[in-house]
ZADODREN-702931 format. One record per residue (C-alpha): residue in one letter; residue number from 1; y, z, x. Coordinates in steps of 0.1 Angstrom, whole numbers, plus 2048, in hexadecimal, padded with zeros to 3 digits. Layout:
BEGIN
   rest    nr    py    pz    px
      A   NUM     Y     Z     X
...
This chain:
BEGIN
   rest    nr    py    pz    px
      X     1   800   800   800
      X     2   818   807   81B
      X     3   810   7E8   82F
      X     4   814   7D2   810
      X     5   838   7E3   804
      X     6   841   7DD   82E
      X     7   839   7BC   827
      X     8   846   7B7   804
      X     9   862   7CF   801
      X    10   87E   7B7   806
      X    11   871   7A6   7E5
      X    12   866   7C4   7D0
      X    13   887   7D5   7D1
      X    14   8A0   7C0   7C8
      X    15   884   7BB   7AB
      X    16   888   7DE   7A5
      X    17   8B0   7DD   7A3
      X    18   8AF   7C1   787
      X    19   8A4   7DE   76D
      X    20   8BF   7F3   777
      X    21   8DB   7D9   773
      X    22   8CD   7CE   750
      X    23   8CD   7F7   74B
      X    24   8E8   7FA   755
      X    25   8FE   7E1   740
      X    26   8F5   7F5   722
      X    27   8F7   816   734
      X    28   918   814   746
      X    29   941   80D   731
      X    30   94E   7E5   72E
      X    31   961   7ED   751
      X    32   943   7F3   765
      X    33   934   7D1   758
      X    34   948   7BB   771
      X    35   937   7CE   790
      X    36   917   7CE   780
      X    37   914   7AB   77A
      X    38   922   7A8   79E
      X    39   900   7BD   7AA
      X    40   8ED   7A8   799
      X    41   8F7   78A   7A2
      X    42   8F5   799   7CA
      X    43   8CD   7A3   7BF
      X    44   8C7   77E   7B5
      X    45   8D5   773   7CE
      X    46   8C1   785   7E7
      X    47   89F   783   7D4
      X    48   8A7   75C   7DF
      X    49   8AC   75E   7FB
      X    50   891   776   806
      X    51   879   75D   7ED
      X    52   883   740   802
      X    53   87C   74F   820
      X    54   853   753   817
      X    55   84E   733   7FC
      X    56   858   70F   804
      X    57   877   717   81B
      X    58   882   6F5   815
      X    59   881   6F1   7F5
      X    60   890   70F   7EB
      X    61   8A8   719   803
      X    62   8C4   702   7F5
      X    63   8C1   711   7D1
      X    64   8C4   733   7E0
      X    65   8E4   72D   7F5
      X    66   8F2   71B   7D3
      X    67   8EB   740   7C2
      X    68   8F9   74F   7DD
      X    69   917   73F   7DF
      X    70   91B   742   7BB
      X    71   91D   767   7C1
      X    72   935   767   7E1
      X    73   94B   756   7CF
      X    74   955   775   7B5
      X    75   94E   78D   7CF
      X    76   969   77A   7E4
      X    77   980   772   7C9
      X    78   982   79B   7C1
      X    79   984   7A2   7E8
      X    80   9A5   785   7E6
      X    81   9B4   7A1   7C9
      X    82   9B7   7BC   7E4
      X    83   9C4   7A6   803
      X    84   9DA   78A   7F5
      X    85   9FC   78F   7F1
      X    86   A0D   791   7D0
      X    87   A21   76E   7D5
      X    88   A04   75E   7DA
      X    89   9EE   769   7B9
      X    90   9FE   785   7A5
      X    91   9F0   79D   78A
      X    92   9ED   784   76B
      X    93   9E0   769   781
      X    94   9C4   77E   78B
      X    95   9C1   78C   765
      X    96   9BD   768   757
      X    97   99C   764   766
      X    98   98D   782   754
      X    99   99C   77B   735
      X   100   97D   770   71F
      X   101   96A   78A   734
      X   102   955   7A5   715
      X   103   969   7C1   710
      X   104   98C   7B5   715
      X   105   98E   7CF   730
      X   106   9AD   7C9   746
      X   107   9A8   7BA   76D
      X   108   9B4   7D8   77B
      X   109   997   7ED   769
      X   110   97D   7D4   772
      X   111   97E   7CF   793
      X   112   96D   7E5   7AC
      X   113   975   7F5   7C9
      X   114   97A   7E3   7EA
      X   115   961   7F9   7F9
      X   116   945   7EC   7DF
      X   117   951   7CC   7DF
      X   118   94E   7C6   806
      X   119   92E   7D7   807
      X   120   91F   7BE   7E7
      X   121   932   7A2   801
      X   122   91C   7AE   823
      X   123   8FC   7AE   80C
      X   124   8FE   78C   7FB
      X   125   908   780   821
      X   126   8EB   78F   834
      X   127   8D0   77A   829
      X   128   8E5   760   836
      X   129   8E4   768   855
      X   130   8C1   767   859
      X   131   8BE   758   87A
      X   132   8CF   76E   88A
      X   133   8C3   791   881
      X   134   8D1   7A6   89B
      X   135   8F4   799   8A0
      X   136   8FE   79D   87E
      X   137   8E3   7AF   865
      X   138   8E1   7D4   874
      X   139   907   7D5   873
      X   140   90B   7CA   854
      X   141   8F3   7DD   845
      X   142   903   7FA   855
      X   143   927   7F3   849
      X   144   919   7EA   827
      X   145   90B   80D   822
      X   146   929   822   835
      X   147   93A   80E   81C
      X   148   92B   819   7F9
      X   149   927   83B   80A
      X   150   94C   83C   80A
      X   151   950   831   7E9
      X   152   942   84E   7E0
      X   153   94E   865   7EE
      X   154   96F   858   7E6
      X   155   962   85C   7C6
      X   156   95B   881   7C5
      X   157   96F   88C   7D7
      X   158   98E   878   7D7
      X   159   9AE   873   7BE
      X   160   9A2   84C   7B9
      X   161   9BC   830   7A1
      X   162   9A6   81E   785
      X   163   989   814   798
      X   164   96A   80C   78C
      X   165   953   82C   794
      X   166   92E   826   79E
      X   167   91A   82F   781
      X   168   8F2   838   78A
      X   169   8E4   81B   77F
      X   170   900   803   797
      X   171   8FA   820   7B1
      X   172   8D2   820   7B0
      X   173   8D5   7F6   7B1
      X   174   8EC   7F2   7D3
      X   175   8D2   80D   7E6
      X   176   8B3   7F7   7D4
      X   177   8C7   7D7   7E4
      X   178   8CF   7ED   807
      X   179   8AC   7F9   809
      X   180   8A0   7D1   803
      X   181   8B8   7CA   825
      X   182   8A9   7E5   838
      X   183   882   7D6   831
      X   184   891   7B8   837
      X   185   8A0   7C2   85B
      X   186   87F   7DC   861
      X   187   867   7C1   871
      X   188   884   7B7   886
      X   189   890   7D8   891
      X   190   89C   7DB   8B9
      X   191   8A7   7FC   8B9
      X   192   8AB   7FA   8E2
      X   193   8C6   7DC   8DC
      X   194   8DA   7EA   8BE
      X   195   8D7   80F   8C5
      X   196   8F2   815   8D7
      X   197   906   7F8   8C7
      X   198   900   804   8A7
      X   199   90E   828   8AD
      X   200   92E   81E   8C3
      X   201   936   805   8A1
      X   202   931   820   887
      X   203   946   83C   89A
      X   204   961   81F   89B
      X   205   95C   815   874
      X   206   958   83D   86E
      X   207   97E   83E   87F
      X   208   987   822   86B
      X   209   97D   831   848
      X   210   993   84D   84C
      X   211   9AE   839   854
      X   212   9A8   822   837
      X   213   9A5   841   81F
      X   214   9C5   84F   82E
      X   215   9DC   82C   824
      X   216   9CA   82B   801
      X   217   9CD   84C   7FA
      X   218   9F3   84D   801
      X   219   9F7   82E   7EC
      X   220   9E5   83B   7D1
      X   221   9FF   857   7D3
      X   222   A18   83C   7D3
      X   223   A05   830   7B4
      X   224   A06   84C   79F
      X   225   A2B   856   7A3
      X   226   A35   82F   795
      X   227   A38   841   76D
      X   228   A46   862   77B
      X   229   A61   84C   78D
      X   230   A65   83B   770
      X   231   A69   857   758
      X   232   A7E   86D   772
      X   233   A94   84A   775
      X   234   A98   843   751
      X   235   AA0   86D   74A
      X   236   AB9   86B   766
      X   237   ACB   84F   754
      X   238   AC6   85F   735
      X   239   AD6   881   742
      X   240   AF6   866   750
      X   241   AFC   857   72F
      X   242   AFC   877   71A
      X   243   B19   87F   732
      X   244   B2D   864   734
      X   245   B2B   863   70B
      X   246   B35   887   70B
      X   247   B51   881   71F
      X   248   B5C   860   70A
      X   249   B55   874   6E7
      X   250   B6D   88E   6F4
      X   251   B8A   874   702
      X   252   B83   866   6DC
      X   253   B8A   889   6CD
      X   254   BA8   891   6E5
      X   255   BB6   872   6DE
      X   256   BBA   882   6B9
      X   257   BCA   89A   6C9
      X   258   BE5   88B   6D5
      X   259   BEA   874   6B9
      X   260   BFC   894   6A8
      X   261   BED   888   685
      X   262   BD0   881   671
      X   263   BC1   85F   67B
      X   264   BC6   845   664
      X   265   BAE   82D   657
      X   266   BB8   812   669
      X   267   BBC   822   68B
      X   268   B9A   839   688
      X   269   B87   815   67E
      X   270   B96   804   6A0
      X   271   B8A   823   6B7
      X   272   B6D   82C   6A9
      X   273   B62   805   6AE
      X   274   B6D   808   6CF
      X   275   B59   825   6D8
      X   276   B39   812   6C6
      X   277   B39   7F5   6DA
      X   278   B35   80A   6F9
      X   279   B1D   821   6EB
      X   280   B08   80F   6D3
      X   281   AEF   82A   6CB
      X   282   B0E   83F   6B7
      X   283   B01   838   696
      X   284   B1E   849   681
      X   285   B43   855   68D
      X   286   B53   86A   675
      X   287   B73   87E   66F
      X   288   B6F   8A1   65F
      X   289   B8B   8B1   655
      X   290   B8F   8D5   654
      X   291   B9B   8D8   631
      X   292   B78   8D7   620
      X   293   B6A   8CE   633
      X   294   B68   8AC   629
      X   295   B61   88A   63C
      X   296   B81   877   63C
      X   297   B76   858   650
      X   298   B57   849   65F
      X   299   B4F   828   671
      X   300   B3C   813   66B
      X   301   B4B   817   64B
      X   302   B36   7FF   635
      X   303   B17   817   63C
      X   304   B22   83A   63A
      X   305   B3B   832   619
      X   306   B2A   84E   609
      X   307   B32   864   626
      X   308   B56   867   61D
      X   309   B62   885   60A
      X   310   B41   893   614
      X   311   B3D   8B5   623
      X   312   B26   8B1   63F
      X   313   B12   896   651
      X   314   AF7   8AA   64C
      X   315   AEA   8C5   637
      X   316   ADA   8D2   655
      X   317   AF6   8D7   66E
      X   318   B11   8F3   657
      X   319   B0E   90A   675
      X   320   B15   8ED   68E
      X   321   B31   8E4   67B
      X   322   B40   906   677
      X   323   B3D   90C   69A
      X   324   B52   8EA   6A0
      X   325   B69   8F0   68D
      X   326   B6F   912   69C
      X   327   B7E   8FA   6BE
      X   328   B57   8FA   6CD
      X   329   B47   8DA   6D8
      X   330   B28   8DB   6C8
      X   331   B02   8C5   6BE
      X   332   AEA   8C6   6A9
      X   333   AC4   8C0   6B0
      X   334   AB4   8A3   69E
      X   335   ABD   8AD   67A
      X   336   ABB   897   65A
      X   337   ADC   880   651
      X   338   AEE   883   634
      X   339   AF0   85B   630
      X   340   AC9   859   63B
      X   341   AB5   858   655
      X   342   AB6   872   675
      X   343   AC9   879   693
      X   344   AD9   890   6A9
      X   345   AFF   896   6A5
      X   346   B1B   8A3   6BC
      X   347   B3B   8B3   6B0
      X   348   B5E   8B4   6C2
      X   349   B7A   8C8   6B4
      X   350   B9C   8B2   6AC
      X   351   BB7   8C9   6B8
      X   352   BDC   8CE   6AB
      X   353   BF4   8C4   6C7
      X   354   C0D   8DE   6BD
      X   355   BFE   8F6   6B1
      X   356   BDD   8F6   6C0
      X   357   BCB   8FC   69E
      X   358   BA9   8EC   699
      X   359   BB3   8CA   684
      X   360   B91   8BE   67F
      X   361   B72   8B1   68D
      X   362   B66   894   698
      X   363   B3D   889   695
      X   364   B28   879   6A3
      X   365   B0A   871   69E
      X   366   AEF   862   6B9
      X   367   AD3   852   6AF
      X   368   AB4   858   6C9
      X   369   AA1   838   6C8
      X   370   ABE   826   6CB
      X   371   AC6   83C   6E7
      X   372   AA8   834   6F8
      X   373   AA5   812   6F4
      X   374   ACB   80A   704
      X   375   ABB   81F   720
      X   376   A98   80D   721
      X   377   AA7   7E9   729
      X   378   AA0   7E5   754
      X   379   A8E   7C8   75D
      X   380   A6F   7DB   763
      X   381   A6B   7E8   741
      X   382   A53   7CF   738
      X   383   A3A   7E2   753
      X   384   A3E   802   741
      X   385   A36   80E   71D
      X   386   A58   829   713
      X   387   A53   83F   6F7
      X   388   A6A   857   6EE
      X   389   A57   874   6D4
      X   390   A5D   895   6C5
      X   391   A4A   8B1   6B9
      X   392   A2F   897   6B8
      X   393   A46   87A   6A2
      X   394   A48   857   6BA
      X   395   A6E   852   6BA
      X   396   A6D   835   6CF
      X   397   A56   820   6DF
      X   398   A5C   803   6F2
      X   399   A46   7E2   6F1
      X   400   A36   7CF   70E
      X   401   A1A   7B5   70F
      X   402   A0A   7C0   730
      X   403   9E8   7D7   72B
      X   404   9F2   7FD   730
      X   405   9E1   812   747
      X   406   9D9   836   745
      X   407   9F1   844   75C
      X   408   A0F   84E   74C
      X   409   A29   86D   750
      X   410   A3C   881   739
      X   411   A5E   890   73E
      X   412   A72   8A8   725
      X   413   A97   89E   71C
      X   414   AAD   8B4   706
      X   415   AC8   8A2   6EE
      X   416   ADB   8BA   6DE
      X   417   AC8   8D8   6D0
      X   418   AA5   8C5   6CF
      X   419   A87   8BC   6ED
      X   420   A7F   898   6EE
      X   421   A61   88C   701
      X   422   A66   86D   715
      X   423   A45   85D   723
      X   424   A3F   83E   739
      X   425   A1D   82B   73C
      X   426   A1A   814   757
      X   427   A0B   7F5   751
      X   428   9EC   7E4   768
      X   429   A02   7C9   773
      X   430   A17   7E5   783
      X   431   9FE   7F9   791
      X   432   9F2   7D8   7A0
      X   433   A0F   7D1   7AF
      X   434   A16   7F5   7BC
      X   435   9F2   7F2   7CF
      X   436   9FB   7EC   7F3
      X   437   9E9   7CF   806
      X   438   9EB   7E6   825
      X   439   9C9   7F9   821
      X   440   9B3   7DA   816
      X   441   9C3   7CC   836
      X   442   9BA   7E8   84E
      X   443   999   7E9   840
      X   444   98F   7C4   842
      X   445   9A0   7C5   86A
      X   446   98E   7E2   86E
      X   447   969   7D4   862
      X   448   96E   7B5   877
      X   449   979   7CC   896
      X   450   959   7E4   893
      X   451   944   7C1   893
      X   452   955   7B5   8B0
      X   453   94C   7D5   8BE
      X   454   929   7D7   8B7
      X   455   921   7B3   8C2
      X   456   933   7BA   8E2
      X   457   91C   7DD   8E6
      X   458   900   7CA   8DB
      X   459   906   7AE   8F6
      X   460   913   7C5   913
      X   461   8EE   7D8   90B
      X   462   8DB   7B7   90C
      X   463   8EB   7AB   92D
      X   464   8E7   7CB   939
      X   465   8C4   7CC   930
      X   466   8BF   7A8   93D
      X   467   8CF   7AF   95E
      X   468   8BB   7CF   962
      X   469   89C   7B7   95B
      X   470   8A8   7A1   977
      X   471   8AD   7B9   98D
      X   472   88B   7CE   98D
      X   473   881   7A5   992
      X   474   891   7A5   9AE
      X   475   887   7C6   9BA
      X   476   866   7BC   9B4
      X   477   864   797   9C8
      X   478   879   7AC   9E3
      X   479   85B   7C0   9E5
      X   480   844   7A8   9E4
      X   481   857   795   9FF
      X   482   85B   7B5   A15
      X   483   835   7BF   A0F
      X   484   82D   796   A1B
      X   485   840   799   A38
      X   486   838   7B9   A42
      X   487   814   7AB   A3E
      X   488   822   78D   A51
      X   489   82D   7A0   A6C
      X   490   80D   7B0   A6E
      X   491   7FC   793   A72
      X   492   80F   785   A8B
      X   493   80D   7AC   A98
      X   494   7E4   7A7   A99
      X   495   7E6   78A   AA6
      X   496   7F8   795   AC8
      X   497   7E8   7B6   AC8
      X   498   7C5   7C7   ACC
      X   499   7C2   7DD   AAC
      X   500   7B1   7F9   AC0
      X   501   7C6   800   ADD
      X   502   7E7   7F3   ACB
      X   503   7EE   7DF   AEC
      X   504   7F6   7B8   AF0
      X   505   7D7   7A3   AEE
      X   506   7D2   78C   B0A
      X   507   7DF   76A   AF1
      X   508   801   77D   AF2
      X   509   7FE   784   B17
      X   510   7FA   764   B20
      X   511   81B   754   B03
      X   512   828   76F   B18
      X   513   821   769   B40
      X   514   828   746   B36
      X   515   84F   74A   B2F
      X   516   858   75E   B50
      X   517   868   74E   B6C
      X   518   84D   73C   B80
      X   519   860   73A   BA0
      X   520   868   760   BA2
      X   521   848   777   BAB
      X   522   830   780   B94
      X   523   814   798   B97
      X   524   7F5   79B   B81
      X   525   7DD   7B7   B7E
      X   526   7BC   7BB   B72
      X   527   7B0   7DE   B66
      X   528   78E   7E8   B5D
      X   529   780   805   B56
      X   530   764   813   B69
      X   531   742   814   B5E
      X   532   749   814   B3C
      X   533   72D   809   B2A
      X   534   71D   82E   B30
      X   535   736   842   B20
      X   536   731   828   AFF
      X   537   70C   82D   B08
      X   538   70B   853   B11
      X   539   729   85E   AFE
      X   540   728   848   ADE
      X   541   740   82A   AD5
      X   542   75F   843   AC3
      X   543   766   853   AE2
      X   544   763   831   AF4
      X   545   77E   827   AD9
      X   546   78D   842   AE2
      X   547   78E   83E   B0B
      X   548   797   81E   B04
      X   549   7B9   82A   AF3
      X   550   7C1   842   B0B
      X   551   7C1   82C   B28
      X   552   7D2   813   B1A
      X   553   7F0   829   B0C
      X   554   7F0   835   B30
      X   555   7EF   812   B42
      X   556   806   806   B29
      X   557   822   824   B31
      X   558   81F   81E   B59
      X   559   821   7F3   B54
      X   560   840   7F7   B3A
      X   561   851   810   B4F
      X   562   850   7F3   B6C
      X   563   857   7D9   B53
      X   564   83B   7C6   B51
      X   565   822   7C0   B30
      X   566   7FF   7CD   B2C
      X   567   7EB   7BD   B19
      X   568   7C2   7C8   B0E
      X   569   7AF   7A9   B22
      X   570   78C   7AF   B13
      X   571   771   7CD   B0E
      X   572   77C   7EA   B26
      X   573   791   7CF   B3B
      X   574   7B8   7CF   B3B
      X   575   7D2   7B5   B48
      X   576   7F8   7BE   B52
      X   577   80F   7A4   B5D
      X   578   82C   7B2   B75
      X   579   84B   79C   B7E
      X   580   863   79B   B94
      X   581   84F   7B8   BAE
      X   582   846   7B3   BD3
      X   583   823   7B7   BDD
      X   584   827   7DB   BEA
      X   585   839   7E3   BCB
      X   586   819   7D1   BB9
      X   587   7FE   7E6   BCD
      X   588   815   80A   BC7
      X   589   815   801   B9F
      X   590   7EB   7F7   BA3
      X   591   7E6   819   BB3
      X   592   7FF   82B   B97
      X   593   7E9   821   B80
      X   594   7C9   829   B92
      X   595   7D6   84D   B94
      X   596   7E6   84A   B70
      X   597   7C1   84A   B64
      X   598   7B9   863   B79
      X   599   7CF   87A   B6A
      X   600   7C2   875   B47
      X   601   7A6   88A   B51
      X   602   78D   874   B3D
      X   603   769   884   B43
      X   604   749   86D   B43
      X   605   725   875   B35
      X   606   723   892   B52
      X   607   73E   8A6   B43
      X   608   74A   8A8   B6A
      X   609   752   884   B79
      X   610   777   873   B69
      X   611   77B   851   B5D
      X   612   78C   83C   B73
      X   613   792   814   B7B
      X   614   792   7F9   B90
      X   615   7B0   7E5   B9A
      X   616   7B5   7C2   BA2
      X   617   7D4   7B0   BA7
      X   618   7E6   795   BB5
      X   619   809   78E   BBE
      X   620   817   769   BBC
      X   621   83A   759   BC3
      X   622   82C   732   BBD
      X   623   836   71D   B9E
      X   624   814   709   B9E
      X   625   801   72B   B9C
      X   626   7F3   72B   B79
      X   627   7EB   749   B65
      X   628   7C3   73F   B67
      X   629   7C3   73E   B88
      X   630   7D6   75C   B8F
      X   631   7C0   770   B74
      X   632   79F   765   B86
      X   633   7AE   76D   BA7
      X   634   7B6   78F   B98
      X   635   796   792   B8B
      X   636   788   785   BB0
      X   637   799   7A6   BBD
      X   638   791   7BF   BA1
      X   639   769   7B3   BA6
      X   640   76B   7BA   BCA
      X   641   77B   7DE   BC2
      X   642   75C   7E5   BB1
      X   643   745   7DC   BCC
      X   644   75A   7F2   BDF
      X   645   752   80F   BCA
      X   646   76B   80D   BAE
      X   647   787   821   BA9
      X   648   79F   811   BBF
      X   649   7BA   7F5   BBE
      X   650   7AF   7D0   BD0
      X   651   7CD   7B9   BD3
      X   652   7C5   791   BD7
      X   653   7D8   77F   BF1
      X   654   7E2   75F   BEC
      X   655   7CE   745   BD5
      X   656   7C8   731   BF9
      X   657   7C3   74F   C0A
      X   658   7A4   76B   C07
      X   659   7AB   78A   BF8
      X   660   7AB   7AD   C09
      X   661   7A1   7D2   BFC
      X   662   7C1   7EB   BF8
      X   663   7B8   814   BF4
């Protein structure tokens, strides 16, 4: 079972995510479709491709690439909402392709979040890159799941702007698709090359993350203060115009108060239209006179005819109005009108000029909605939604055709004696614009500068690991060239050398004799050791072998020392060449070495006699003297030392001449 789901598990999970998607589309809200269908179209995709890749490759290769590029292009068209600029493609451009999508959910709701989206992106791309599997797939499997790890934790854990949140069934489908990559890489697997890679690129995407989270989340900030600007803009202005009508409805009263009489029809008409144009939410100006009180004029006056000889403007503002006209500037809170309808109205006392006695009043009265609306007219309002309620009553709302969100922010204005509540919703197209490209940007830079990163790691390791191949190569033939020329050299050693007595052989004697000088003297000397074939016999062949080295260690030591070559000439026999000695300096050497032996205190078979040799030698200043000759003269002489007894040193006269015994 777990070799086949090795083998097969590439296949059987993205067969597995299918169910969720299809569970998922009943499962999750309308706004979560638009990933899902995403998902699934990334688990087609890859079923495909991982299909083609065991049946008829060539047949059905091309129909998977068509599926897959079907899905990149979606993915790629939502990853173009988060990096192009608004000039480009704005809000309603972007909203007009999801227009007949089910639901009628807004763009801004639908779409995921970057994270999710690049990581659906790296998995429809990987089977792609097929070929390739260690340049691009362990990254990209990597970045895809530090990627919807993110997400959620972003999710959880973070203040996050109308993004679509991974339900279970979406969640459970991208780790089905994740887990399909990772079979799909298993068999493939070099942990030795991408190890090291692997970690450097994730600390640098880990780095990266942060920083990304860091821009978006202060954007997001940014984000959610666009109604709370709004609001605090529009209250501000609000709070400006309510004082700068103040002011002009008490320049209108004092005006009366200088005019030293009672207005007349005429003249309160022509003010009172004045003061309208400028302020065109006064619904009703009216003169009350004291006497009464009664209303004595009002403008407009077609409207508010049955106003005049009235008492009040309202039945609900006597106290106002006493405390008017008792020289107090004075408001109601929203109170019913006596012609109809409600508002809020503001008294100014009307002064005597001489005697400073309290004339009249003069009213007005504000009408809210109309109020808000003069305010409500920047060229932004159609991104906002304005209402103006109280105690739960919609005074004023304002109209725009752009989808609302749900972030909106309340503020609490006060208009005489009563609380109005202004709100502002922002709209999705404003949100929209308000996201900054910034983080999408540092995020994409960053992704492409982690996989620059890992395929330089990767590389580096490869060379690395190709140059350390090359060089335990080379370490290797060095070895096996130093091992055949040390082998060489032994050879060629052996070859010049007896292996017993370490000493030249006589073949290297002779290469050597025959490169002196042959005009300058030259002696030769034959050695041999006396009666040796009893102490092999008697005393056994190793401590022959042994005798053997001993003397010629010895032999060797007194010939160096005059600068001559000794050289093992054949069983117990020796052969020294000396040049460049006289005769007497030839014999003295001969008899050295005669005594040289002597001292080794070599016993024979008896325990009691030494070993010693026989000497011959000759001495030779002639060119035509050959090294034959002068061996078997040398030989001549050391034969006739061993008549004599042995033991001693016999030099050879010339070759013409006959040779003589020396002691």
């Amino acid at each position: 079972m777990k070799a086949f789901f090795a083998r097969h598990g590439d296949l059987l999970l993205p067969l597995l995510a299918l169910p969720c998607v299809v569970a998922g589309w009943w499962l999750t809200p309308p706004m979560e479709h638009l990933l899902l269908a995403m998902v699934g179209m990334v688990t087609l995709s890859r079923l495909a491709m991982n299909a083609t890749r065991r049946w008829r490759p060539h047949l059905l290769r091309p129909f998977a690439i068509i599926i897959t590029v079907v899905t990149l292009v979606p993915l790629l068209a939502l990853l173009g909402s988060f990096l192009l600029p608004d000039t480009v493609m704005n809000y309603a451009q972007w909203s007009l392709l999801f227009d007949h999508w089910p639901g009628q959910v807004p763009f801004y709701s639908l779409r995921p979040s970057i994270l999710i989206t690049l990581a659906l992106l790296l998995l429809a791309l990987l089977p792609l890159f097929s070929s390739r599997p260690a340049e691009i797939a362990p990254i990209g499997l990597a970045i895809a799941a530090m990627l919807t790890a993110m997400h959620l934790v972003e999710q959880h854990w973070f203040v996050s702007l109308h993004e679509v949140s991974l339900s279970t069934p979406t969640l459970l489908t991208i780790v089905l698709l994740l887990g399909a990559e990772v079979m799909t890489q298993w068999p493939k697997r070099r942990p030795g090359d991408i190890g090291i890679a692997l970690a450097a690129s994730m600390a640098v995407l880990l780095v990266l993350l942060v920083l990304w989270h860091y821009h978006n989340s202060q954007n997001i900030r940014e984000v959610n203060q666009v109604a709370r600007t709004r609001v605090d803009t529009l209250s501000e202005r609000l709070g400006q115009e309510i004082n700068v009508s103040d002011q002009a409805m008490q320049r209108f009263a004092i005006s009366w108060d200088s005019a030293g009489s009672e207005p007349s029809s005429r003249a309160w008409t022509h003010r009172a239209r004045h003061l309208a144009e400028h302020f065109g939410y006064l619904q009703t100006i009216a003169y009350v006179d004291r006497q009464g009180p009664r209303i004595r004029r009002a403008y407009p006056l077609q409207s508010n005819q049955p106003l005049l000889g009235h008492h009040v403007l309202s039945n609900d503002d006597s106290e106002t109005l006493a405390g008017a006209l008792q020289g107090q500037a004075t408001a109601t809170g929203m109170v019913n009108l006596t012609s109809g309808g409600r508002g809020v109205i503001f008294y100014q006392p009307i002064h005597d000029l001489d005697t400073a006695a309290i004339r009249g009043v003069a009213g007005f009265v504000v009408d809210p909605a109309r109020l808000f609306a003069t305010l409500d007219d920047a060229g932004d309002s159609h991104n906002f939604r304005i209402r103006v309620m109280q105690n739960g009553n919609t005074l004023y709302s304002s109209d725009t055709r752009e989808a609302l969100s749900m972030l909106e922010h309340c503020n609490i204005l006060r208009l005489g004696q009563s609380n109005f509540t202004i709100c502002a919703e922002a709209s999705y197209a404003r949100l929209f614009d308000e996201r900054s490209k910034l983080p999408a940007i540092v995020l994409i830079t960053g992704l492409i500068f982690t996989w620059m990163i890992y395929l330089l790691m990767y590389f580096l390791h490869r060379l690395r690991r190709r140059h350390s191949g090359v060089k335990d190569a080379n370490y290797r033939l060095r070895g096996e060239v130093e091992k055949r020329i040390a082998l060489q050299q032994e050879v060629e050693w052996l070859a010049q050398h007896d292996e017993l007595t370490k000493v030249p052989n006589r073949r290297y004697f002779s290469q050597w004799v025959e490169k002196l000088d042959a005009t300058r003297p030259r002696t030769i000397i034959v050695v041999d050791i006396d009666h040796f074939k009893q102490i092999n016999d008697l005393l056994g062949h190793p401590t022959g072998d042994r005798y053997l080295q001993d003397v010629a260690h010895r032999l060797q030591d007194i010939v160096t020392t005059q600068g001559g070559l000794l050289a093992r000439f054949g069983g117990e026999e020796f052969i020294a060449c000396l040049p460049d000695i006289t005769p007497e300096k030839a014999a003295e050497v001969g008899e050295q070495l005669r005594h040289g032996i002597e001292a080794l205190n070599l016993t024979r078979h008896d325990g009691q006699t030494l070993v010693t040799i026989s000497v011959g030698l000759i001495t030779t200043r002639r060119a035509s003297d050959t090294l034959p000759e002068l061996i078997q003269s040398a030989d001549q002489a050391l034969y006739r030392a061993k008549l004599a007894g042995r033991n001693r040193v016999v030099v050879a006269g010339a070759l013409d001449a006959r040779p003589q015994s020396v002691r």
